[in-house]
C-alpha positions, 0 to 999 in steps of 0.5 A: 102654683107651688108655695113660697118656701117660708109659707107657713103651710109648709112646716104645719107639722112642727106644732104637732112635734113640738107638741109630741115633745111636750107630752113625752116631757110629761110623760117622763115626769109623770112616770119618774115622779120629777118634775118637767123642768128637771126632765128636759135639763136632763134631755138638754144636758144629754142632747148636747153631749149626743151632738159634741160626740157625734157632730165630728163624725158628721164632719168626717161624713160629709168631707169624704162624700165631697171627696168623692163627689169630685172625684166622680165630676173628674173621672177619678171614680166611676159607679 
């Protein structure tokens, strides 16, 4: 018997990412000296302008693999 997909069960390892988030939080701001809120505004700020560079490309990515995955269903391309 499979599992219903929001089963609990199923995303077991978030507490464990998240958890490995927060001992790298720590980490940081026990290495830099600052403190743990500083360190994850930084990782916020940073994350977000990652996601604002990126986030185009991953636009131009998925409309040319849709491209060429009709082109494929009507015959236009052959692999």
């Amino acid at each position: 018997m499979v599992p219903h997909p929001l089963d609990p069960r199923w995303i077991g390892w978030v507490p464990s990412a998240t958890g490995g988030v927060r001992a790298a939080l720590r980490a940081i701001a026990h290495h830099t000296g600052l403190p743990v809120v500083v360190v994850a505004a930084v990782g916020l700020v940073l994350s977000w302008r990652f996601l604002r560079r990126t986030l185009p490309m991953l636009i131009e990515v998925a409309f040319a693999v849709a491209l060429l995955v009709v082109a494929t269903r009507f015959g236009w391309v052959r692999w």
